[in-house]
N, C-alpha and C positions, 0 to 999 in steps of 0.2 A: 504493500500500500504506500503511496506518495506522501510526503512529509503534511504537503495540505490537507490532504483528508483525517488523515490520524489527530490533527492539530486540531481541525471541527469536532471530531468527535471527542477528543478528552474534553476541550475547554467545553463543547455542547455540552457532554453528561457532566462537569462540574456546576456548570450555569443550574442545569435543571434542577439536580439535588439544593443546592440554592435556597432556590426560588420552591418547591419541593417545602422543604423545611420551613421556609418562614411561612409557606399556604398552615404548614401544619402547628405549628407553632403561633398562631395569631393572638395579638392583643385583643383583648376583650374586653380591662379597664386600665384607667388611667396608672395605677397601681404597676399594673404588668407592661402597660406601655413605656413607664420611664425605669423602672426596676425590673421587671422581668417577676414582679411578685413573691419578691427577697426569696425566693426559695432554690436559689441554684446553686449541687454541691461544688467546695473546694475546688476540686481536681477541673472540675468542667470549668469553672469560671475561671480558674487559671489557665486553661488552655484558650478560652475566648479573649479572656486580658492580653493572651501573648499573641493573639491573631491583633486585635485592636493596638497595638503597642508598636507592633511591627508593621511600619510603615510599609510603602512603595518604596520610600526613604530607606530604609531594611534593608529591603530585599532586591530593589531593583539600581539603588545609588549607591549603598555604604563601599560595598566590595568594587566599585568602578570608582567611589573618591579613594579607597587602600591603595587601588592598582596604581593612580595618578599620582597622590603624593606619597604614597611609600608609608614610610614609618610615622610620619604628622598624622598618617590617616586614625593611628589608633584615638584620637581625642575623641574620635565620635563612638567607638567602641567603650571608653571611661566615664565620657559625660553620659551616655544613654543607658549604661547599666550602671552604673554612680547612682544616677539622679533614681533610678527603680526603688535602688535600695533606700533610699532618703524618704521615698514616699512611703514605701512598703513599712518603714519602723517610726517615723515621724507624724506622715498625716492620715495615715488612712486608718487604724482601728478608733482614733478620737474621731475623724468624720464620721466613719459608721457609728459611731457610738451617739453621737449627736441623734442623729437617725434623720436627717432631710436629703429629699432628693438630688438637690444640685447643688454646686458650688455658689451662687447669687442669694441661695437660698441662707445655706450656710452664715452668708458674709451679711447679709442685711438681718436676721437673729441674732448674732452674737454680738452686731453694731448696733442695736438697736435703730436702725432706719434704713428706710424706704431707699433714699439717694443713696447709702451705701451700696443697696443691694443692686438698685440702675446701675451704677461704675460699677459696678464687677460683670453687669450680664454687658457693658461694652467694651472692658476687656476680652471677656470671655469671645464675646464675638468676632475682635479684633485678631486673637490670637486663633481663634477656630477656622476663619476665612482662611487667610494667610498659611495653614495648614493643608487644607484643602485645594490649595491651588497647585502643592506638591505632589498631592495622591491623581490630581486630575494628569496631572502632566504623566506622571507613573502609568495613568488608563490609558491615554493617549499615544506611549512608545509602545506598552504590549499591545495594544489591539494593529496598531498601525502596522506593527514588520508581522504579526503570528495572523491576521485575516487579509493583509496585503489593501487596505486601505488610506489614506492619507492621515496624519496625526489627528487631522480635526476631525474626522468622521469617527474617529475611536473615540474622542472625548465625548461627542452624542449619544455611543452607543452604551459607552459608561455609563451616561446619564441617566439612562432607561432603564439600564438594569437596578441601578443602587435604587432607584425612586419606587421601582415594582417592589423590592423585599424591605424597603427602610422604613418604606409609610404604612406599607400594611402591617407589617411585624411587631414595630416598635422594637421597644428593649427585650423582648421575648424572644422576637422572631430575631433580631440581630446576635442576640450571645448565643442561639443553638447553630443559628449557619453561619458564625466564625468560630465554632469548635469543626465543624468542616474543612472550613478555610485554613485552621491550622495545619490541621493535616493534613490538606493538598499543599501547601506553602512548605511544610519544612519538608515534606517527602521532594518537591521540586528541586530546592535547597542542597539537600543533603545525597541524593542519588548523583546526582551528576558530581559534587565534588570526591563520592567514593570515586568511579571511575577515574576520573582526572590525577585524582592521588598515585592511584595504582598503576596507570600507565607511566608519570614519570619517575616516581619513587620505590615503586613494589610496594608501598604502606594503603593498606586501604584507610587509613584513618585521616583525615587532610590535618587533624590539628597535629597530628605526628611527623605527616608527610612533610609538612612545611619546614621542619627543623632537619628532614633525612637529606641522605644523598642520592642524588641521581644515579638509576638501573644503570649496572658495571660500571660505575665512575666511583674515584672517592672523592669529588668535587657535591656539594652541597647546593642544594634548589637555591637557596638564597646566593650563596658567594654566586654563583653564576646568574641568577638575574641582576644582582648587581655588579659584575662585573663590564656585561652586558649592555644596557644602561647608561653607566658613566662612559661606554664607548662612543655609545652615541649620540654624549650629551645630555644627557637628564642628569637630576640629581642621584647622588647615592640614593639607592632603596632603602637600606636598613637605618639611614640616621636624617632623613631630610625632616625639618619642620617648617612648617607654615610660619610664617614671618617669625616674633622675636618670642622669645620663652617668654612674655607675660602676654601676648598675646595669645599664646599656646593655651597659657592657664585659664586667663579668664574665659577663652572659647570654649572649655573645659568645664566651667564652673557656669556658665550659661546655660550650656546642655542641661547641664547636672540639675540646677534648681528649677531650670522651666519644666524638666519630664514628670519632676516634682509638683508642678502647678498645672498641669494639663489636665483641664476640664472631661474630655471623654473617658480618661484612664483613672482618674478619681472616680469618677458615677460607679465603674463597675464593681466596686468596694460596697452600694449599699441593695446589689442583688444576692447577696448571701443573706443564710440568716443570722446568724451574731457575730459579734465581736471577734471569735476566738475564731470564724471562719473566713472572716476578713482578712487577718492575718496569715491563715492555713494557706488562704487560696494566693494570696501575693508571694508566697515562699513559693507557691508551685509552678507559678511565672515565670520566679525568675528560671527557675529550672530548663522549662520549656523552649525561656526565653534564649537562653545561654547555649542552649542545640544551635542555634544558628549562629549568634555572635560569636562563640569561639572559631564558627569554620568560616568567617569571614575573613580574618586574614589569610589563610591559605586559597582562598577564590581568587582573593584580588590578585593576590601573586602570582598564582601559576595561569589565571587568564591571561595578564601580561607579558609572561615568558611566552605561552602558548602564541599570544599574538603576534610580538615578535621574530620568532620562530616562525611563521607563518610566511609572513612578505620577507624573511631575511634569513636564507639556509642554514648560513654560517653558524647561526646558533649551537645546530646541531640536533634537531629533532627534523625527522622526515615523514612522510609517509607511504604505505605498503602498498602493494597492491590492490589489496582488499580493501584498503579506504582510511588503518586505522594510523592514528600518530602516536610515532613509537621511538623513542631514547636512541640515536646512533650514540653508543660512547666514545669508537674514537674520537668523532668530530667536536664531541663536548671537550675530551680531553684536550684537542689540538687547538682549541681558541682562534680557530681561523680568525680570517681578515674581512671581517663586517664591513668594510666597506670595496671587496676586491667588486669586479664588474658584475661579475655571474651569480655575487653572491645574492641582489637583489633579485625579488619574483619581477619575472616579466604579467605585465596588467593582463593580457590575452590568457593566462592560465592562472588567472583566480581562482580560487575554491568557488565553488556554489553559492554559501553561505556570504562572500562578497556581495556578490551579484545583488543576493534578496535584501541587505542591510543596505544597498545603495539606494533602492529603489524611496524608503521610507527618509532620504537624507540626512543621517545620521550619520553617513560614512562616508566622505568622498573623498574621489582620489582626482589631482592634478599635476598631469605630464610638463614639469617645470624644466626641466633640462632636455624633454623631446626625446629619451634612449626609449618610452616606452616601459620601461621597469618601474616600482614601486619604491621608493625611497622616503623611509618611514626613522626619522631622529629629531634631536631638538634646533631648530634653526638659529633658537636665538641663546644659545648656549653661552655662558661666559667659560666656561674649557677652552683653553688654545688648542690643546692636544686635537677634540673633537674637530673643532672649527678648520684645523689645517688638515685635515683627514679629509674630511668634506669636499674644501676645497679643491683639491689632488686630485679626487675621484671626481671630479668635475660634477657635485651634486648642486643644484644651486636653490634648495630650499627643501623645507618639509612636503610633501608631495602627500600626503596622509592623514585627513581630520576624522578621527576618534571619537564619538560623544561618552563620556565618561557612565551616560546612563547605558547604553547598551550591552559591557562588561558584561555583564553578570548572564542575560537576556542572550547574548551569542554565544556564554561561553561552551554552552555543551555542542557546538555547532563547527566551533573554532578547533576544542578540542574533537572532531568529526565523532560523535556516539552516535548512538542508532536514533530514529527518528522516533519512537516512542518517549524516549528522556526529551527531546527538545521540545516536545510535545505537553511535556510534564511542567517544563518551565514556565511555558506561557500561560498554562493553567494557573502556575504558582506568582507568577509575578501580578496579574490578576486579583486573584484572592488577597496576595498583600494589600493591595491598592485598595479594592473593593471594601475591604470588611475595618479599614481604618477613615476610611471615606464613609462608612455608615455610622461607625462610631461617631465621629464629629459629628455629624446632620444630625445623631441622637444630642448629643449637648445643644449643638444650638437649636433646635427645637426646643428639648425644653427649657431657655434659658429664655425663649422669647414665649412660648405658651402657659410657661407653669410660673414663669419670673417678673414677666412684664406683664401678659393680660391678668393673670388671677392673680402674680400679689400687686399689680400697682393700680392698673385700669378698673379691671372690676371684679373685686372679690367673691361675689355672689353667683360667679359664672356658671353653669350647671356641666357637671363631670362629661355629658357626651359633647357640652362643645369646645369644652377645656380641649378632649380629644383631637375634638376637630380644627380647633388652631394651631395643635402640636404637626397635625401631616400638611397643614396649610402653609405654615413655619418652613417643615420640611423642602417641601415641594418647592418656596420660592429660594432657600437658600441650593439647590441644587442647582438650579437656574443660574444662580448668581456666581458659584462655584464654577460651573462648566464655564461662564465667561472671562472668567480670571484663567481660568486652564487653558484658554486659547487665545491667552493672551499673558503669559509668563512671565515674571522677574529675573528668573533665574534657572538653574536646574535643579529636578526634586528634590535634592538633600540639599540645597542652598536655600531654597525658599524654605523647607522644614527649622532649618536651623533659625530664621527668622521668625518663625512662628512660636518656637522654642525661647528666643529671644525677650519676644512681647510678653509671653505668659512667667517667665521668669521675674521680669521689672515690674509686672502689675499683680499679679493673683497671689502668689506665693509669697510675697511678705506678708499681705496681708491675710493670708491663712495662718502663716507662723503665729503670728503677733496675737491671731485672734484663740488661737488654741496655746501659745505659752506665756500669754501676759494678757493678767486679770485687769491690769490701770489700763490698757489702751482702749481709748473712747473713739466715739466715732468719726469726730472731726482729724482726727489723727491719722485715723484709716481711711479716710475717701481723702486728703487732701497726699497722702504717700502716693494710694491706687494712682490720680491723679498725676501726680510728679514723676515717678516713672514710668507712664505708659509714656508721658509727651517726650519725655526726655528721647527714650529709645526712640519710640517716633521718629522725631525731629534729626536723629544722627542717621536711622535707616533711609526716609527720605530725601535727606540731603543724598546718599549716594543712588539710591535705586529708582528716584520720583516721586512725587509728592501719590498715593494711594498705586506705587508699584505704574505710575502714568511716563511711557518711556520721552525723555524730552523738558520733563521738569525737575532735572535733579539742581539742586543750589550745595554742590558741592564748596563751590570757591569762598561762598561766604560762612563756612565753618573752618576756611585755611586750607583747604586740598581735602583729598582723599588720605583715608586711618587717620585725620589728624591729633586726634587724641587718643597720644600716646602709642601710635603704632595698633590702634584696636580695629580690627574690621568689625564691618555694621554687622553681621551674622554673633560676633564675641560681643556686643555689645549692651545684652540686654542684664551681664553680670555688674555693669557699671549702674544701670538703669535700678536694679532692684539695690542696689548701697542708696541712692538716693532717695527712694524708695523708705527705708526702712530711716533715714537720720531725717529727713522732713517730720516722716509719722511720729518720730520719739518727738521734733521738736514741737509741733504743734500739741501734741498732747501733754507737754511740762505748760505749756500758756494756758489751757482750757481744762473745763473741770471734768473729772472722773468719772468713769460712769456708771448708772446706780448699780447698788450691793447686789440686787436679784443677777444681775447678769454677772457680776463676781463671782457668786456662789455658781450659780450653771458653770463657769469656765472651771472651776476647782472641782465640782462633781465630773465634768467630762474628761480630767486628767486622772483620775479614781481607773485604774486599771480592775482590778476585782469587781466582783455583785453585779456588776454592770446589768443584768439583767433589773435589778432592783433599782437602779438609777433609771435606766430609760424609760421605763414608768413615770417618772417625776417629771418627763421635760413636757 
């Protein structure tokens, strides 16, 4: 069977199961629509947390941002399971303990007011959009190269799908068909990096393989992709970072507190039923979660050797006759000469797998020196060494543009495996996108139905239309989503990390504050919300455009681009939430305190024990 057909049919039967599950799983009250009707065990909500958790950003950018910057890339492996463990022990058995549905909800109760609870549901929403424009763009490269359509027909078809299981399901029908999504996701994930392991290391295990040596060599996967590499100009693999170590950290420390403040991955904290399962179920995440993050550094690396290996012999991997790509050791041993004539692939005998990634514009190639061959290094290299190589061989540019989202998405393709595993990915990249794309439209639904119409507009709203402003919410934030999607800032994992950003500088201090300090009043907390959402704001939009609008950036009038301090807008929402939190202490030493009843609630909800016998009282 042909690679298309096999590709209809896995991604068809995962669509259907789906769609399947959320018919059977339907919301029936308000209750089950935003909580799933607190009754889902541990282990399953763990597995739906780690489908919700794991982005497109996951699965279809992390392991293509590893391959490109190398070793900087682990920040986003430390900040996003950092920031797990932060929520997992910090905020999430006092949320559930509280026992309210959303984070607005939360934030306007413990502040006693209304405008608190408005700033958090425009945080909230600020940082849920901006999220979502990463999973769309994630819809948009799988559907586009695995159904052979153009980017922007993916992102409508996206749109159809999440809108059919999100609105009807609710929080029901979305946590049983992302415990699916999981496990079409990690089995996509994790199949193809066994293969890949095993063909160039003999380790079927990638997080082992990564560290082994290459079949009949005793030269090591890494020392040879970095050897590699700095031949042709890039940085070292194993030690490059992203601008200067504090910008390193604080990019680090963004991740970290915003995964912490992330509205969709909180909610799923109060589908369990107690306390002690809130807790069960986020240890069993990270678990679940950690299957994939640990085999992402071995993706990224061996898709990059693979790729290069690919258009450039010398490497030393070839392939058989039968199709498969297999370790030559002498040539690994011999270190040819990456730049001799022959060593580059001539464009007229590209793999297949070219051909199909050209078509969706993701990959092109340009004949800059006219030989016809494929000439793939870094042009703008500060290496002499490289540069005068180059030169010599008469290359006169990079001839080879890469979308760093693609990685992951061609690797099983690149590495040529059979047509069922490529088949499996597109399913999986998919499902990542999908089931974190639903999650979000679940928070900001109810952040606008259950936050803004019934607690502010009109309280007395009656439960079936509370419902019905919830899929009404839905409906037009998907709408709004797919328009950002097709119309981008950035690439998946850049705009995620801005999302990540915003919800660090506004939500998460003021969660802190509101579950570890009984003095902090309300003026303290909407005037922090406040200070650091603009602030980040104000540093993102100066470089990316005023609302992500390409054309209105006011870079100059903040002193250039990183001016402060060397921090990219993506690291910048760890600066946002410092100012954030010294505003809020300072406004609340000038304004009075606030009353004892809500003292007492924040010291019973810090009460670890009885817990059952407290939540009674709130």
């Amino acid at each position: 069977m042909d690679l298309q057909t096999i590709t209809y049919l896995v991604v068809g039967a995962s669509f259907a199961l789906y769609i399947g599950i959320a018919i059977w799983a339907r919301a029936g009250s308000t209750s089950e629509f935003y909580a799933a009707g607190g009754s889902v065990h541990p282990i399953t909500n763990g597995m739906a947390t780690a489908a919700d958790w794991m982005s497109a950003a996951s699965f279809i950018s992390m392991a293509g941002l590893i391959a490109n910057m190398g070793y900087g890339g682990g920040l986003f492996l430390m900040g996003w399971t950092g920031g797990y463990v932060l929520l997992a022990m910090l905020l999430a058995p006092y949320l559930r303990k509280f026992g309210k549905f959303t984070v607005p909800q939360f934030i306007g109760d413990r502040f006693y007011s209304k405008t608190a609870s408005t700033v958090a549901v425009v945080c909230l929403l600020t940082a849920s959009l901006t999220y979502i424009i990463g999973q769309m763009t994630g819809v948009g490269v799988a559907f586009s190269r695995f159904l052979g359509v153009s980017s922007d027909t993916g992102i409508y078809i996206g749109m159809a799908i999440v809108f059919m299981y999100a609105v009807f399901g609710g929080m029901k029908g979305i946590t049983y068909t992302q415990v699916a999504q999981y496990i079409v996701l990690i089995a996509a994930y994790l199949v193809p990096a066994f293969f890949i392991s095993l063909q160039l290391t003999g380790n079927p295990l990638p997080q082992l393989g990564l560290g082994s040596n290459m079949i009949g060599t005793d030269a090591s996967l890494l020392s040879k992709l970095d050897l590699v590499v700095k031949d042709l100009g890039f940085d070292q693999y194993t030690t490059s970072l992203p601008g200067s170590t504090l910008n390193y950290f604080v990019y680090t420390m963004s991740l970290m507190i915003g995964t912490a403040g992330l509205p969709h991955v909180i909610m799923r904290f109060f589908t369990v039923p107690t306390v002690k399962d809130a807790r069960s179920s986020a240890g069993w995440a990270l678990v679940f979660i950690a299957l994939l993050y640990t085999t992402a550094p071995a993706v990224g690396a061996m898709a990059k050797l693979n790729l290069h290996a690919t258009v450039n012999n010398a490497v030393g991997l070839e392939t058989t006759a039968s199709g498969n790509l297999v370790v030559n050791p002498e040539k690994v041993k011999a270190n040819a000469d990456l730049y001799a004539p022959e060593a580059s692939l001539t464009y007229e005998q590209r793999p297949e797998w070219m051909k199909r990634w050209e078509k969706t514009g993701l990959l092109k190639f340009e004949d800059k020196n006219g030989d016809g061959r494929i000439q793939y290094y870094n042009d703008k290299t500060k290496n002499a060494d490289a540069k005068a190589k180059a030169d010599a061989a008469g290359w006169k540019g990079n001839e080879l543009t890469v979308n760093a989202d693609i990685m992951v998405m061609a690797n099983p393709e690149i590495a040529l495996l059979p047509n069922w595993v490529i088949a499996l990915v597109a399913a999986g990249g998919l499902a990542a996108a999908l089931s974190t794309a639903a999650g979000l439209l679940m928070a900001i639904s109810s952040a606008v139905s259950h936050d803004l119409v019934k607690g502010i507009f009109n309280p007395n709203i009656s439960e079936k239309n509370e419902l019905m402003a919830g899929k009404v919410s839905m409906a037009v934030a998907i709408v709004i989503a797919g328009w950002l999607g097709l119309n981008p800032p950035g690439f998946a994992a850049g705009t995620v990390a801005l999302a990540f950003g915003i919800a660090a500088s506004s939500l998460f201090p003021a969660i802190m504050m509101g579950i570890f300090s009984k003095k902090m009043n309300k003026e303290g907390a909407i005037a922090g919300m406040l200070s650091g959402l603009f602030v980040t704001l104000f540093y993102v939009f100066a470089h990316k455009g005023i609302f992500f609008v390409k054309g209105t950036e006011f870079v100059d009038l903040i002193g250039g681009p990183n001016s402060f301090f060397g921090i990219t807008p993506e690291a910048f929402g760890a600066v946002g939430a410092v100012v954030n939190f010294i505003i809020a202490f300072v406004v609340d030493k000038v304004t009075k305190e606030p009353p004892e009843h809500i003292q007492h609630m924040v010291e019973a909800v810090r009460i670890p024990r009885g817990s059952k016998a407290v939540e009674g009282a709130h």
